[in-house]
N, CA, C and O atoms as a printed pandas DataFrame, in Angstrom:
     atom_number atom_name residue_name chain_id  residue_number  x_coord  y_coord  z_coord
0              1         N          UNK        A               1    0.850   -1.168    0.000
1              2        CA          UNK        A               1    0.000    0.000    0.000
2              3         C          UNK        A               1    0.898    1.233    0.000
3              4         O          UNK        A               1    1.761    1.181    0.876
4              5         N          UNK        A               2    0.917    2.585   -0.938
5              6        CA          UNK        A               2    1.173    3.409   -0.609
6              7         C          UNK        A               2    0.918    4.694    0.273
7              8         O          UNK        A               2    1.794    5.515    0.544
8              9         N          UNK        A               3   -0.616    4.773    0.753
9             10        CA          UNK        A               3   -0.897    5.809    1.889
10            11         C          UNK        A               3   -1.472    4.959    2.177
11            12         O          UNK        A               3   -1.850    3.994    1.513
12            13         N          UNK        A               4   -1.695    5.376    3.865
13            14        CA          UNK        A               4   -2.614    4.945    4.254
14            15         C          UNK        A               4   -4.181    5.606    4.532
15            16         O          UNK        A               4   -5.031    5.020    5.202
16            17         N          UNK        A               5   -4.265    6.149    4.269
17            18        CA          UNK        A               5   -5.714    7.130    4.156
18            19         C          UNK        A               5   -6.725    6.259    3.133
19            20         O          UNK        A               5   -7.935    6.085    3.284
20            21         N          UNK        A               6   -5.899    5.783    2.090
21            22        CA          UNK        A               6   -6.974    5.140    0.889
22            23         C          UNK        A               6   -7.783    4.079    1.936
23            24         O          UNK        A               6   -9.008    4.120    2.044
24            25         N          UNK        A               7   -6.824    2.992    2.800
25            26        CA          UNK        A               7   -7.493    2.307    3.720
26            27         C          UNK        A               7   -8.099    1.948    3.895
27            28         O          UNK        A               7   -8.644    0.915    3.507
28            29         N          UNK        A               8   -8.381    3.013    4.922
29            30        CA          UNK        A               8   -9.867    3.385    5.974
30            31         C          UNK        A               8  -10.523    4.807    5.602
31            32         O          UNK        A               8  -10.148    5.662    4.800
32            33         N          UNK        A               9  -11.288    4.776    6.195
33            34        CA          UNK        A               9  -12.633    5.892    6.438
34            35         C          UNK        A               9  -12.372    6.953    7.268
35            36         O          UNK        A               9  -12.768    8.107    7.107
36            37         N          UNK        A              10  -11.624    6.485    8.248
37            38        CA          UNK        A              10  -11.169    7.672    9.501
38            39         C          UNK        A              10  -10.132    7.079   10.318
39            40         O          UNK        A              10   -9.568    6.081    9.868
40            41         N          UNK        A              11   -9.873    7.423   11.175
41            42        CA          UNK        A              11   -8.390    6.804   12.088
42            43         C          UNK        A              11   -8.978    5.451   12.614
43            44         O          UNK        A              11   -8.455    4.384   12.294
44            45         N          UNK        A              12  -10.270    5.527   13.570
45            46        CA          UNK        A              12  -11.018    4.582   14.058
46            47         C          UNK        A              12  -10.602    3.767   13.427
47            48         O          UNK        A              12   -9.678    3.043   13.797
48            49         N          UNK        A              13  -11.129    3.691   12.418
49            50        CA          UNK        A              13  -11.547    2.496   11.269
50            51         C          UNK        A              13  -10.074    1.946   10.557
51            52         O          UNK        A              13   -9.748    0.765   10.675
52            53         N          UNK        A              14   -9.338    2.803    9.905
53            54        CA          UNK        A              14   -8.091    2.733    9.978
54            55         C          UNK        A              14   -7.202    1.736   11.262
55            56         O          UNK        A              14   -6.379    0.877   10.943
56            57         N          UNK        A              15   -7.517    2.016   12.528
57            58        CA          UNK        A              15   -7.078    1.098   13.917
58            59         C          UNK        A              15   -7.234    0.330   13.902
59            60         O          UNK        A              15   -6.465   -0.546   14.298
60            61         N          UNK        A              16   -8.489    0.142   13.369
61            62        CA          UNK        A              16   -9.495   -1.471   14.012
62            63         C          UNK        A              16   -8.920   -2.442   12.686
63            64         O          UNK        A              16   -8.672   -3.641   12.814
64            65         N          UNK        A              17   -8.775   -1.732   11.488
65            66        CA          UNK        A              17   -8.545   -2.820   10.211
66            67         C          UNK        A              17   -6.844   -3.376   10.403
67            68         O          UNK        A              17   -6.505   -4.501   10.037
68            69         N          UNK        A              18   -5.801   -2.301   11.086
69            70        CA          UNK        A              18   -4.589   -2.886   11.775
70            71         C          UNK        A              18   -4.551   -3.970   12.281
71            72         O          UNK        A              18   -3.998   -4.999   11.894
72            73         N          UNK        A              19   -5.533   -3.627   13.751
73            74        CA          UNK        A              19   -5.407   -4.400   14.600
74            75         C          UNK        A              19   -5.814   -5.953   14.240
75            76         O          UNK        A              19   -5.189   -6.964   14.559
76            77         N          UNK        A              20   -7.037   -5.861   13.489
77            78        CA          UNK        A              20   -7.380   -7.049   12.420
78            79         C          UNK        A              20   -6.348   -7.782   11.804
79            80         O          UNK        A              20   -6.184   -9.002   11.807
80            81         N          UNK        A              21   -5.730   -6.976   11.322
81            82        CA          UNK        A              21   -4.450   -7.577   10.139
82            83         C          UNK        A              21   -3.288   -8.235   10.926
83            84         O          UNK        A              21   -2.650   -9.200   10.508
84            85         N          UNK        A              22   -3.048   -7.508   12.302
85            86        CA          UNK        A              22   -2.226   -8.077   13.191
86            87         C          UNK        A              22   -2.567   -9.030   14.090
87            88         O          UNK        A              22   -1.577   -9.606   14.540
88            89         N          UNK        A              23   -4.196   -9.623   14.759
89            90        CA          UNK        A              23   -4.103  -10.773   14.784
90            91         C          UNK        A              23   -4.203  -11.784   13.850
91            92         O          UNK        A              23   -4.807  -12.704   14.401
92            93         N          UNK        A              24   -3.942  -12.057   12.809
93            94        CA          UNK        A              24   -4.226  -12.158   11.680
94            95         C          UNK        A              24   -2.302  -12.559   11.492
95            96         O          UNK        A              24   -1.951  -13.442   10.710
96            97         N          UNK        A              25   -1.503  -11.940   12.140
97            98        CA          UNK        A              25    0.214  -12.056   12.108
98            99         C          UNK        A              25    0.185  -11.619   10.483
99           100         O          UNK        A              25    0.773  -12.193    9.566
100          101         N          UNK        A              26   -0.647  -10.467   10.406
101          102        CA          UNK        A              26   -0.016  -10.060    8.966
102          103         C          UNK        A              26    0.125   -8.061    9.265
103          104         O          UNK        A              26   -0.581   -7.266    9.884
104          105         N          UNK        A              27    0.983   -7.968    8.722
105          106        CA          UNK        A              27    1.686   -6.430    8.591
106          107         C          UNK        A              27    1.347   -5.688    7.469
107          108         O          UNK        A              27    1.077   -6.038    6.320
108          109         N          UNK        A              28    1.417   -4.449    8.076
109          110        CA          UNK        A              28    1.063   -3.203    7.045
110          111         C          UNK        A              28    2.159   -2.345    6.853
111          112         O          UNK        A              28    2.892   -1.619    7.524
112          113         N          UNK        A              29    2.019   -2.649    5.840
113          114        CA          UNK        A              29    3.581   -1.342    5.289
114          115         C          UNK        A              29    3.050   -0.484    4.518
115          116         O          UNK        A              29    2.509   -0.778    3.452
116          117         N          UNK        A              30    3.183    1.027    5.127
117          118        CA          UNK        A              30    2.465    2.209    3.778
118          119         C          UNK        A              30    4.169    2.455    2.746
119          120         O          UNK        A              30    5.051    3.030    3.383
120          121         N          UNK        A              31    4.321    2.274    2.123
121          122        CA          UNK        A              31    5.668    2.422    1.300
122          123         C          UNK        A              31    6.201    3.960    1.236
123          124         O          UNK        A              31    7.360    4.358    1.350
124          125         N          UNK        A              32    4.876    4.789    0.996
125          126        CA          UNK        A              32    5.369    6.204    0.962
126          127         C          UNK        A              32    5.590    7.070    2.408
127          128         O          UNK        A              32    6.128    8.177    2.434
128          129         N          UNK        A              33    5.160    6.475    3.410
129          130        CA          UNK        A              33    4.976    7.093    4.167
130          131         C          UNK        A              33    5.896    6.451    5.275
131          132         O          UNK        A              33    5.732    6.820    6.438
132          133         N          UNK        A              34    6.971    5.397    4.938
133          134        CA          UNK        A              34    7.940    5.023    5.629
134          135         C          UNK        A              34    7.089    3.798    6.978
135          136         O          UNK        A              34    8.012    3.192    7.520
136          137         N          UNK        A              35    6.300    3.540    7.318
137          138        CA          UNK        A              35    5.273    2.822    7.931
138          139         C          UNK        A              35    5.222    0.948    7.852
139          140         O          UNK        A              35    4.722    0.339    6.906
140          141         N          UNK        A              36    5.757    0.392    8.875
141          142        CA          UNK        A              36    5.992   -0.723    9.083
142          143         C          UNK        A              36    5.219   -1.349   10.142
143          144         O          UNK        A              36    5.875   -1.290   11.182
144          145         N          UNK        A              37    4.076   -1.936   10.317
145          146        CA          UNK        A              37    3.813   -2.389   11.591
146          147         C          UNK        A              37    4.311   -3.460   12.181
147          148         O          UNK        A              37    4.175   -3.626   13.393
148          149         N          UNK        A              38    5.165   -4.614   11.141
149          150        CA          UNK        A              38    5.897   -5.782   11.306
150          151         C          UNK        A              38    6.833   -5.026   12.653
151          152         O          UNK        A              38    7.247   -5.868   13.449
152          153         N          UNK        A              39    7.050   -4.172   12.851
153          154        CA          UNK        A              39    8.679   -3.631   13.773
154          155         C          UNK        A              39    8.091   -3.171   15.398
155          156         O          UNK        A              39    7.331   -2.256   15.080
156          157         N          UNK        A              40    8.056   -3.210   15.994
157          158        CA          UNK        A              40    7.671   -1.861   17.246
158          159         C          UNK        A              40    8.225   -0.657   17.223
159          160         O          UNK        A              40    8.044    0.019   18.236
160          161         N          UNK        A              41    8.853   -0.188   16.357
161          162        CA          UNK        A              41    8.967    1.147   16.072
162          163         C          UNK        A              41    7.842    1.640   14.867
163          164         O          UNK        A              41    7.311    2.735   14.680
164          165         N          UNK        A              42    7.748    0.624   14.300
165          166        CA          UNK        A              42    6.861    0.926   12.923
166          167         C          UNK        A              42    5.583    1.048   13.523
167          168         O          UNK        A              42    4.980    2.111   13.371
168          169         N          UNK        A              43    4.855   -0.265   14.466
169          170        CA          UNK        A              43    4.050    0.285   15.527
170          171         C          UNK        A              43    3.528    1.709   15.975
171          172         O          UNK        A              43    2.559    2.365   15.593
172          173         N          UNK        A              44    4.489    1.954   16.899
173          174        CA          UNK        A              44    4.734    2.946   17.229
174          175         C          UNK        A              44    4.106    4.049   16.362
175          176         O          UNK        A              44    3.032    4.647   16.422
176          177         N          UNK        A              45    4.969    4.093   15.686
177          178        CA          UNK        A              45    4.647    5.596   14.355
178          179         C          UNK        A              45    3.291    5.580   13.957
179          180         O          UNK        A              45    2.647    6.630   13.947
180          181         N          UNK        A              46    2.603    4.101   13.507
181          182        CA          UNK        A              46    1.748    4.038   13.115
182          183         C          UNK        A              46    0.399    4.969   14.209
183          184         O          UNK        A              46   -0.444    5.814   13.909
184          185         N          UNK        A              47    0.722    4.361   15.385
185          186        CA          UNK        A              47   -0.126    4.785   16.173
186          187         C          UNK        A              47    0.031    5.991   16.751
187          188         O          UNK        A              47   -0.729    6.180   17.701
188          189         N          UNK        A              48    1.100    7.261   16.372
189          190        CA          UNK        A              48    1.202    8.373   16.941
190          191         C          UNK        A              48    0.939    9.025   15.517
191          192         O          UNK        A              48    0.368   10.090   15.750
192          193         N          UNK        A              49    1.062    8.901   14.451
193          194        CA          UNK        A              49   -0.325    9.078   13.692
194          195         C          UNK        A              49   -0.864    8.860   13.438
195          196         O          UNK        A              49   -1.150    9.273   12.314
196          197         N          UNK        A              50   -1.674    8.006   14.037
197          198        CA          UNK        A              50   -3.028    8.214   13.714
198          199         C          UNK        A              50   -4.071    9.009   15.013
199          200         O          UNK        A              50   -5.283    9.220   14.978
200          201         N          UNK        A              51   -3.042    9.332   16.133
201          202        CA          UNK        A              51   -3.326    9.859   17.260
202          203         C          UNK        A              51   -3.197   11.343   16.335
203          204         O          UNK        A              51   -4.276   11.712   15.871
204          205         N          UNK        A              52   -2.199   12.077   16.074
205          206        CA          UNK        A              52   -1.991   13.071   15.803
206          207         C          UNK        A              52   -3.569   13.526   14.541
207          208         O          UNK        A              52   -4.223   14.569   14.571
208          209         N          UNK        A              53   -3.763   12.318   13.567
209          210        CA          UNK        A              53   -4.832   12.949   12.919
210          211         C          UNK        A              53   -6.254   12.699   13.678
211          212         O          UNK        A              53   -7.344   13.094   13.265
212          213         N          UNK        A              54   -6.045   12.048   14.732
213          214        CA          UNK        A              54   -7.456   12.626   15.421
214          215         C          UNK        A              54   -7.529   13.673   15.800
215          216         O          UNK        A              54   -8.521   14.268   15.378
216          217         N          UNK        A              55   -6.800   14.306   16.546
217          218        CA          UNK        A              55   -6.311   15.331   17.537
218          219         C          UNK        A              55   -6.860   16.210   16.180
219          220         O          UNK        A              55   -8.045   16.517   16.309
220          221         N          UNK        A              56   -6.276   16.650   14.978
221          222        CA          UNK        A              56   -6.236   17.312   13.965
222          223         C          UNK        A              56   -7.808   17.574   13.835
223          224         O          UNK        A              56   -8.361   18.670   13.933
224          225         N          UNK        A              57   -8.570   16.005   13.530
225          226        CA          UNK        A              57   -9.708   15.586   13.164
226          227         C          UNK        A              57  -10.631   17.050   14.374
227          228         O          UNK        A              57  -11.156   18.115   14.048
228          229         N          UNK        A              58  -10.469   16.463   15.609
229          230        CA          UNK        A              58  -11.033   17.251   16.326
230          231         C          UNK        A              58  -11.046   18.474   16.881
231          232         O          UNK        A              58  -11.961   19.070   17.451
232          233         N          UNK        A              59   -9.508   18.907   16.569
233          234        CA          UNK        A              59   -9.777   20.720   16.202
234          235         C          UNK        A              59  -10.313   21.321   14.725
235          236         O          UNK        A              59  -10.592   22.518   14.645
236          237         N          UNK        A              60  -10.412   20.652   13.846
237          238        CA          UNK        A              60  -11.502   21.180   13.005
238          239         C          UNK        A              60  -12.805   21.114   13.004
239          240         O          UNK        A              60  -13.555   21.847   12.360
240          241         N          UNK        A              61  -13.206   19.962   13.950
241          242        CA          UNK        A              61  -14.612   19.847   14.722
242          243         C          UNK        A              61  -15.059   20.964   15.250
243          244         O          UNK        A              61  -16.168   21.477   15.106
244          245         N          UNK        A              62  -13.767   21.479   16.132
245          246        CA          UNK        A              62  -14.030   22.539   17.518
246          247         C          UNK        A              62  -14.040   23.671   16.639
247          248         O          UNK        A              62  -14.802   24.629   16.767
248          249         N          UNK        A              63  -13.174   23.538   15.740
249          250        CA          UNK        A              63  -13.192   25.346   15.509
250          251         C          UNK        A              63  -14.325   25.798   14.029
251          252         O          UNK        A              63  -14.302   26.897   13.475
252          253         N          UNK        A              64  -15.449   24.368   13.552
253          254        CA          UNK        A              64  -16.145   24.551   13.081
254          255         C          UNK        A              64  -17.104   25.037   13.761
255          256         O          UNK        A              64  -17.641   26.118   13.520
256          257         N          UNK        A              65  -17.436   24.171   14.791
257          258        CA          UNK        A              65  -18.756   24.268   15.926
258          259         C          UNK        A              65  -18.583   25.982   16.539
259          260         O          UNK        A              65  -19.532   26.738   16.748
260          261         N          UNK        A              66  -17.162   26.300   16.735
261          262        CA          UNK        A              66  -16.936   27.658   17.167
262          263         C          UNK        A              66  -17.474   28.591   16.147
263          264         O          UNK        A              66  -18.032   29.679   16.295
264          265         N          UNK        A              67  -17.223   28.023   15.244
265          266        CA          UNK        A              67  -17.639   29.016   14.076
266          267         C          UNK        A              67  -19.129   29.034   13.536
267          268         O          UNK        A              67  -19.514   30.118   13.098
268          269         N          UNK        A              68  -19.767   28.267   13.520
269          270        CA          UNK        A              68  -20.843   28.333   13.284
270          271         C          UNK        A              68  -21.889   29.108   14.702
271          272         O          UNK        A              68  -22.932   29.747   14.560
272          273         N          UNK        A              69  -21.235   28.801   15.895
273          274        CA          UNK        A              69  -21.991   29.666   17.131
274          275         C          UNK        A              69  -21.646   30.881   17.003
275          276         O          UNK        A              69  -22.461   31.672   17.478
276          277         N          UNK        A              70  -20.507   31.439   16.418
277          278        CA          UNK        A              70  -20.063   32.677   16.313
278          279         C          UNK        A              70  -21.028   33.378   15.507
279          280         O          UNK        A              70  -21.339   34.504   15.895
280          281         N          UNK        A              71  -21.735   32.783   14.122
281          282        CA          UNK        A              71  -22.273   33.209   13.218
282          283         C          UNK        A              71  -23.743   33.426   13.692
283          284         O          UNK        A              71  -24.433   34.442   13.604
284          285         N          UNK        A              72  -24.004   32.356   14.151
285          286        CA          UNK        A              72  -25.718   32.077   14.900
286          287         C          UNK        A              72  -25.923   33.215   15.961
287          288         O          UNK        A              72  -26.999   33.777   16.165
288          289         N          UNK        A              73  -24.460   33.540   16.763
289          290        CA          UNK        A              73  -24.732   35.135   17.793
290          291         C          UNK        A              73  -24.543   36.044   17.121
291          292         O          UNK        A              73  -24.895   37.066   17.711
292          293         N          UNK        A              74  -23.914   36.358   15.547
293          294        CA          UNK        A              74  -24.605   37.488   14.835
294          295         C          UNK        A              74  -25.779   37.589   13.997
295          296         O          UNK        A              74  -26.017   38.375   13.080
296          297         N          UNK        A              75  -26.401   36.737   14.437
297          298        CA          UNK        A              75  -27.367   36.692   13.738
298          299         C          UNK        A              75  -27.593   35.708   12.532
299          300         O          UNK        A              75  -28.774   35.394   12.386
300          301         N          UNK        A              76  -26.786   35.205   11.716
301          302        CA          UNK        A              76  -26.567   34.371   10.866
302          303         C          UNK        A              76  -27.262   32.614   10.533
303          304         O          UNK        A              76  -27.094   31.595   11.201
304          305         N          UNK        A              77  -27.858   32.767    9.572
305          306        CA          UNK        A              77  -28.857   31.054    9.588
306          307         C          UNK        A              77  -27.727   30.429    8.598
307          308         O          UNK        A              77  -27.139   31.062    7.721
308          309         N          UNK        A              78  -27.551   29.098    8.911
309          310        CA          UNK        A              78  -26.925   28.436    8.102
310          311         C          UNK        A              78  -27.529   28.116    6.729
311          312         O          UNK        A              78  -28.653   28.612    6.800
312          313         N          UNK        A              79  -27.404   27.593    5.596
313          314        CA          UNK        A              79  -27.938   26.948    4.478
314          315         C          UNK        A              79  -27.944   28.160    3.610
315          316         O          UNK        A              79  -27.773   29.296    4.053
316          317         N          UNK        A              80  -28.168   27.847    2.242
317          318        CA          UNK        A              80  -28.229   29.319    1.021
318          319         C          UNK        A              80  -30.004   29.563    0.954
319          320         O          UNK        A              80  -30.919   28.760    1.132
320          321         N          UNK        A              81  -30.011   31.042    0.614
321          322        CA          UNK        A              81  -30.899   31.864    0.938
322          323         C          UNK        A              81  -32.115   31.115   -0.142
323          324         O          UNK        A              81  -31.760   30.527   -1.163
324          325         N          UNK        A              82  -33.474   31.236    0.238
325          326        CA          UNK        A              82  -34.222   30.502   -0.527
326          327         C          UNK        A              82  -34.839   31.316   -2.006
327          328         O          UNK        A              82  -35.357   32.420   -1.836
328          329         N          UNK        A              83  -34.776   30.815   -3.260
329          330        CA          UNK        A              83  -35.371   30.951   -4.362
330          331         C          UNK        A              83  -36.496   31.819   -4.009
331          332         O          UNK        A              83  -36.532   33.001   -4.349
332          333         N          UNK        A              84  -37.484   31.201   -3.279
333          334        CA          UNK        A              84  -38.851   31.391   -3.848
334          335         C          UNK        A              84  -39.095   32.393   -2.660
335          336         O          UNK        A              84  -39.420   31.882   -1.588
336          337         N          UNK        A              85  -38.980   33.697   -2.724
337          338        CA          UNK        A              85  -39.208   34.732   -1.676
338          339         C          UNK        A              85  -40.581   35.260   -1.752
339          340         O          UNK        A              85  -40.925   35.514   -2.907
340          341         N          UNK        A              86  -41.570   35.525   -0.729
341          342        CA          UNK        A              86  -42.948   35.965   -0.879
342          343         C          UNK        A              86  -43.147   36.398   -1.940
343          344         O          UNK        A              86  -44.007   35.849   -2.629
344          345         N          UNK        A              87  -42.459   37.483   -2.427
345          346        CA          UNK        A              87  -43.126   38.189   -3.852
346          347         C          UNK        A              87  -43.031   37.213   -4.924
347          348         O          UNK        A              87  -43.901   37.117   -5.789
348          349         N          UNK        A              88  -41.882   36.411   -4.879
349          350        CA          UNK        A              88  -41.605   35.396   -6.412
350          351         C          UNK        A              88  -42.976   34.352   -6.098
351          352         O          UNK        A              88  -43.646   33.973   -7.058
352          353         N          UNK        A              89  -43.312   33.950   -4.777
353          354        CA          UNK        A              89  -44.445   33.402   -4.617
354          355         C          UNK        A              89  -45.679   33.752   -4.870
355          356         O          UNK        A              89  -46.486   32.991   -5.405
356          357         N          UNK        A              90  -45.992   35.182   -4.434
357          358        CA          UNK        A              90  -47.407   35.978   -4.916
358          359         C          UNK        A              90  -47.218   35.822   -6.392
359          360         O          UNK        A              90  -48.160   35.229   -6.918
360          361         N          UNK        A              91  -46.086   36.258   -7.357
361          362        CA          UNK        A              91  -46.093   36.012   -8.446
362          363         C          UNK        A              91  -46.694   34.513   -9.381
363          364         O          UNK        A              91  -47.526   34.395  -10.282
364          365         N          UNK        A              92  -45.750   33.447   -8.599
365          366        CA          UNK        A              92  -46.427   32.124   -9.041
366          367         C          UNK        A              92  -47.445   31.618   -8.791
367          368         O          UNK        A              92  -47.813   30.642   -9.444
368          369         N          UNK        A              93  -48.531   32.362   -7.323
369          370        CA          UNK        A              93  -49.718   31.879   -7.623
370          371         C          UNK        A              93  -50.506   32.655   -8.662
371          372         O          UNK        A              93  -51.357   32.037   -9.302
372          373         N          UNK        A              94  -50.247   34.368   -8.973
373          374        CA          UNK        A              94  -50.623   34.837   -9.859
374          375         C          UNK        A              94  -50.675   34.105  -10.958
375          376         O          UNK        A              94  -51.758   33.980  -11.530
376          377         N          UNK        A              95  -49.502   33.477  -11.464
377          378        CA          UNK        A              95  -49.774   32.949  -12.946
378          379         C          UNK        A              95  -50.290   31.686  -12.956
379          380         O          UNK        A              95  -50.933   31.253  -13.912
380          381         N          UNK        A              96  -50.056   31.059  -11.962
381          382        CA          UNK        A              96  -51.081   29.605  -11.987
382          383         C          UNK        A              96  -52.538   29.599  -11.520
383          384         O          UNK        A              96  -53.289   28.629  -11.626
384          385         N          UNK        A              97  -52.891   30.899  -10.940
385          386        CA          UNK        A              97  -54.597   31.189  -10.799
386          387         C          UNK        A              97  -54.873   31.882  -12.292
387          388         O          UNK        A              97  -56.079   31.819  -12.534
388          389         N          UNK        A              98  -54.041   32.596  -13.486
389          390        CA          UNK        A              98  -54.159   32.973  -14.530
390          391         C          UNK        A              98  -54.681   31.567  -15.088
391          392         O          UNK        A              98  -55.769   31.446  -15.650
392          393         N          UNK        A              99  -53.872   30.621  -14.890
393          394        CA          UNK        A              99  -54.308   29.678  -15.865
394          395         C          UNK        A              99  -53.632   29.647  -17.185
395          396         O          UNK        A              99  -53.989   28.714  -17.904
396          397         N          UNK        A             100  -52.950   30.261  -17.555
397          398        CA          UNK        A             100  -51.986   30.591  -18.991
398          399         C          UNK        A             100  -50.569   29.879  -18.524
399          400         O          UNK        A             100  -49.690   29.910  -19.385
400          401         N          UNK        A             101  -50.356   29.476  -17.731
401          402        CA          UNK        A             101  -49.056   28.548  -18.156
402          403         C          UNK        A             101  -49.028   27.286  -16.799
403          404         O          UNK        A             101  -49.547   27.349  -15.684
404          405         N          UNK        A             102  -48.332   26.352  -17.338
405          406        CA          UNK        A             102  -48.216   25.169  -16.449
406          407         C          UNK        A             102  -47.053   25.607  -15.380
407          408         O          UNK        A             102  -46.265   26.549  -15.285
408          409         N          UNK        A             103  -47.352   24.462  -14.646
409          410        CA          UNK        A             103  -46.470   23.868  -12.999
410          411         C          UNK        A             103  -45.060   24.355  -13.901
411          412         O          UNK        A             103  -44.385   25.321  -13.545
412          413         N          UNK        A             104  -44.758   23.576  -15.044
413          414        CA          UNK        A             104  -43.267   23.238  -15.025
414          415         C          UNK        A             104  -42.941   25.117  -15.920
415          416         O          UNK        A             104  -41.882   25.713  -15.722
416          417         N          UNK        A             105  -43.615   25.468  -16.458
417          418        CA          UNK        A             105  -43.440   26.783  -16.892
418          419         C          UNK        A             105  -43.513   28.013  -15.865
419          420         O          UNK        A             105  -43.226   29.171  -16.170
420          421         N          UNK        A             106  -43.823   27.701  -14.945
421          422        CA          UNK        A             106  -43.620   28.425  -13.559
422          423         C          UNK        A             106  -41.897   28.199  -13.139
423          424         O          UNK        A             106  -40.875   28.857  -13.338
424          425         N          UNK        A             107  -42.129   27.255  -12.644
425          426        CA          UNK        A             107  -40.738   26.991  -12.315
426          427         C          UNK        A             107  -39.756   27.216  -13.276
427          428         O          UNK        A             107  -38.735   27.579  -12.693
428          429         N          UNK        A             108  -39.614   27.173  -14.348
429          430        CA          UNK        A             108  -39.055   27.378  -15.524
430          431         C          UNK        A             108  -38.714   28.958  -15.369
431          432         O          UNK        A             108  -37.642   29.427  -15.752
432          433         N          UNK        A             109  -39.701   29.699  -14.789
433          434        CA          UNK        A             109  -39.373   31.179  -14.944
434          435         C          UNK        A             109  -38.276   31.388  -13.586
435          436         O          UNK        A             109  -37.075   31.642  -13.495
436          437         N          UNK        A             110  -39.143   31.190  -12.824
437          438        CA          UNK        A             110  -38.462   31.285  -11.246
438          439         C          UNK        A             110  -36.525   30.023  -11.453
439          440         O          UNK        A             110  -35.458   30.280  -10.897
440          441         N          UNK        A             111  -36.691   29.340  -11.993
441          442        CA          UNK        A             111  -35.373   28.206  -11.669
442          443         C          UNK        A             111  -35.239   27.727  -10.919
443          444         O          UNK        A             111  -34.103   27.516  -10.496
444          445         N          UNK        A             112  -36.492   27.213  -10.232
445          446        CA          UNK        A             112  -36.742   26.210   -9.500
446          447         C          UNK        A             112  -37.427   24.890   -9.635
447          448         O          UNK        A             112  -37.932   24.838  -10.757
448          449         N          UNK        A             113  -37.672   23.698   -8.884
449          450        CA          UNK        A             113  -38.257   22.387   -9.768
450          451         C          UNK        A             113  -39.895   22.672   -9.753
451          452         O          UNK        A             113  -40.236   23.670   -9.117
452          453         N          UNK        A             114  -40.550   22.183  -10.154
453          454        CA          UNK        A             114  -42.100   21.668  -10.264
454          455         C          UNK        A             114  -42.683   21.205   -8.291
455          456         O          UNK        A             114  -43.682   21.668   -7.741
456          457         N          UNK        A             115  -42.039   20.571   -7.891
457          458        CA          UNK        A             115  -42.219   20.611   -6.580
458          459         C          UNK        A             115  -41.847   21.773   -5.582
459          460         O          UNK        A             115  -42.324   21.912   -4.456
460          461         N          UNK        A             116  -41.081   22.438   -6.079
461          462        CA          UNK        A             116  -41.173   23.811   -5.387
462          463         C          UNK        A             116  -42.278   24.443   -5.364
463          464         O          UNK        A             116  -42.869   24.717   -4.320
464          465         N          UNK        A             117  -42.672   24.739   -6.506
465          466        CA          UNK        A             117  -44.101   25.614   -7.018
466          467         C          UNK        A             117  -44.651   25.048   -6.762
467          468         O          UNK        A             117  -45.267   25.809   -6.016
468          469         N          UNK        A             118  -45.375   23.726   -6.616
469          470        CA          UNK        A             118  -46.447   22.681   -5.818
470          471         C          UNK        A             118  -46.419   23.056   -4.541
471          472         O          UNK        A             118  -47.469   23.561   -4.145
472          473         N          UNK        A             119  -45.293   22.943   -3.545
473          474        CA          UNK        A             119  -45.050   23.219   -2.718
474          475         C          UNK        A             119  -45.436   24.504   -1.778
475          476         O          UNK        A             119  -46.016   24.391   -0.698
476          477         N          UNK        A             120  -44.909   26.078   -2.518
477          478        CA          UNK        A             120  -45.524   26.629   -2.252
478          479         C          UNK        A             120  -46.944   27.244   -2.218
479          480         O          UNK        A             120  -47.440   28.012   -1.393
480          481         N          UNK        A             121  -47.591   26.560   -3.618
481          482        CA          UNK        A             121  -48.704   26.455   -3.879
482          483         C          UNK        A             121  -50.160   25.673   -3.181
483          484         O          UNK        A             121  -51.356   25.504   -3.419
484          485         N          UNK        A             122  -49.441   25.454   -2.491
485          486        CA          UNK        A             122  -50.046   23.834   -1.218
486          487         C          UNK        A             122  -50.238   25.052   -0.070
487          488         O          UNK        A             122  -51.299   25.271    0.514
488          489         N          UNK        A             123  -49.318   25.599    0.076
489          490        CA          UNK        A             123  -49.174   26.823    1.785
490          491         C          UNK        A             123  -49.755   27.877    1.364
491          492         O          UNK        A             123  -50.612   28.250    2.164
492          493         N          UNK        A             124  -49.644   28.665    0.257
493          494        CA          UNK        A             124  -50.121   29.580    0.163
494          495         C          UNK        A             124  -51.319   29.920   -0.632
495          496         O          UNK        A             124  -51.426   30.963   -1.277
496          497         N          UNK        A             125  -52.423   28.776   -0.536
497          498        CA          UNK        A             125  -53.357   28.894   -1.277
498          499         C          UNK        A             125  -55.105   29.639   -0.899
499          500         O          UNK        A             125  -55.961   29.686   -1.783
């Protein structure tokens, strides 16, 4: 194997498929990454990184979660702003109480799907 990241899924998983392979009396060698588990030094390494990319793993956890509370106390909603804003809505029931164009020619104007315009058309009727 040349990295070990292709692997596994995460360090966890990465550990547990080792530890597998080693009762098993079979060894993992990443070639590029100098990584021997046949050795107790190779051991070793193996397992102080994969300690180090948790550690990693979980300050980008922390300083996401920080960041997103940071945003939520200025006021800030997560997700992108929605298409279909009251007026684009008063508009699409306008033209579908007109009767001059279909579901999918609504949406077609707006650039949104056919279930959008159903959708709002369901709430705001």
């Amino acid at each position: 194997m040349t990295k070990l990241d292709r692997l596994g899924r995460s360090v966890k998983n990465l550990k547990e498929i080792s530890d597998q392979l080693q009762e098993r009396g079979i060894g993992l060698k990443a070639l590029s990454q100098g990584i021997d588990t046949t050795t107790p030094g190779g051991r070793l390494f193996f397992h102080m990184l994969a300690a180090i990319a948790e550690f990693e793993h979980d300050l980008i956890v922390e300083r996401t979660q920080d960041g997103l509370a940071a945003a939520r106390a200025r006021g800030r909603k997560g997700g992108r702003r929605p298409k279909m804003t009251d007026n684009r809505i008063k508009q699409a029931r306008a033209m579908y109480d007109a009767g001059g164009h279909t579901v999918q020619e609504i949406a077609d104007t707006f650039g949104v799907g056919r279930a959008t315009i159903y959708r709002h058309l369901e709430r705001h009727a």
